[in-house]
C-alpha positions as CSV (number, residue, x, y, z in Angstrom):
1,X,45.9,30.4,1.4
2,X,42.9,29.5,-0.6
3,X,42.8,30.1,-4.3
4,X,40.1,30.0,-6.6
5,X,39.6,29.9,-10.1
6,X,36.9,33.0,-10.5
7,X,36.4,35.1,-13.9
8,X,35.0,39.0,-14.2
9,X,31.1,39.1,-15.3
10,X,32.4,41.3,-18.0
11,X,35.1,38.8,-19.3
12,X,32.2,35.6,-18.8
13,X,29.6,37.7,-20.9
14,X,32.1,38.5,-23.5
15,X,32.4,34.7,-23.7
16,X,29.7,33.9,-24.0
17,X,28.5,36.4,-26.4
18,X,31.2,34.5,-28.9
19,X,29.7,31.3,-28.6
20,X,26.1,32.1,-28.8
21,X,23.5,35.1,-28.2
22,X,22.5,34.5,-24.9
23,X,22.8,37.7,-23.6
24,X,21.8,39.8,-26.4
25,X,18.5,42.1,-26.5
26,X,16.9,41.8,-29.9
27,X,14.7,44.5,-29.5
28,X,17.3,46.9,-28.4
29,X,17.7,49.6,-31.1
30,X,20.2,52.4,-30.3
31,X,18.1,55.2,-32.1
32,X,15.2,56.8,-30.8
33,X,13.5,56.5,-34.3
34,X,12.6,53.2,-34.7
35,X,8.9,51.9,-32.5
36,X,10.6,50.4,-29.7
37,X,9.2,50.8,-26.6
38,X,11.1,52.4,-24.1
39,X,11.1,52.6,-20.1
40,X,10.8,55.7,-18.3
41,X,13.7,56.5,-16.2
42,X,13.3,59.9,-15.3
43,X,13.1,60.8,-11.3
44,X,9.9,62.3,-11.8
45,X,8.5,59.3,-13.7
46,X,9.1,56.9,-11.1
47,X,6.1,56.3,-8.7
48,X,7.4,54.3,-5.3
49,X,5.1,51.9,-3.7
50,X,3.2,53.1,-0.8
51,X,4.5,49.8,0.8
52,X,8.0,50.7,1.3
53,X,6.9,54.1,2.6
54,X,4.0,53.3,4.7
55,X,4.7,52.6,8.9
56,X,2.3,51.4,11.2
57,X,3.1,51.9,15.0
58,X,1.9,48.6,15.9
59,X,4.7,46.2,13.4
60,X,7.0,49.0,12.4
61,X,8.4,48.5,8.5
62,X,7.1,46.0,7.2
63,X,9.6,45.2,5.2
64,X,12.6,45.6,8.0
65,X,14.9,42.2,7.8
66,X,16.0,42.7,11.2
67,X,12.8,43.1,12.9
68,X,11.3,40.1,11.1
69,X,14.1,38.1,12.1
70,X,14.2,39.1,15.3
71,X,10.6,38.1,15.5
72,X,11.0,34.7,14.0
73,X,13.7,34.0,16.3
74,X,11.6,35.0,19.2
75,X,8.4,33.1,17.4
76,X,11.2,29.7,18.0
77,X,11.9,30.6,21.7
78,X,9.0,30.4,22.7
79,X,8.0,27.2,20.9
80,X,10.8,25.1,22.4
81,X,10.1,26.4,25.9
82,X,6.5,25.4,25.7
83,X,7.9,21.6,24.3
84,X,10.0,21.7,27.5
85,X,7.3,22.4,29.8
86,X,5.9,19.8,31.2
87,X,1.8,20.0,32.7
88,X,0.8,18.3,35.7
């Protein structure tokens, strides 16, 4: 049975915090008072890249992991089967 020695983010962060300020936001301020600027995070706010939306019929997604796998593997085939032929 294997066993490891792991620890919770939460629990590491907390430790960390007690020893330095590594993971602490200065700017934060928890009222909406003070001049900090803040991110939008409304739905409506959010504007999504034409990139992830966009599909062309020739490639398909562009940004599909399987496909462009699948492709590179293909790309490799190919490769070592023209080192093995041999020309005459």
């Amino acid at each position: 049975l294997y066993c490891c020695n792991t620890i919770n983010i939460w629990d590491y962060i907390t430790k960390v915090n007690r020893e330095s300020a590594r993971f602490y936001y200065f700017l934060y301020s928890p009222s909406n008072d003070s001049c900090v600027l803040r991110p939008p995070y409304k739905i409506f706010s959010l504007d999504i890249w034409d990139f992830y939306l966009s599909k062309t019929l020739e490639t398909g997604c562009p940004y599909d992991l399987d496909i462009g796998l699948a492709e590179h593997e293909e790309h490799l085939n190919d490769v070592e089967l023209k080192q093995r032929t041999k020309y005459i």
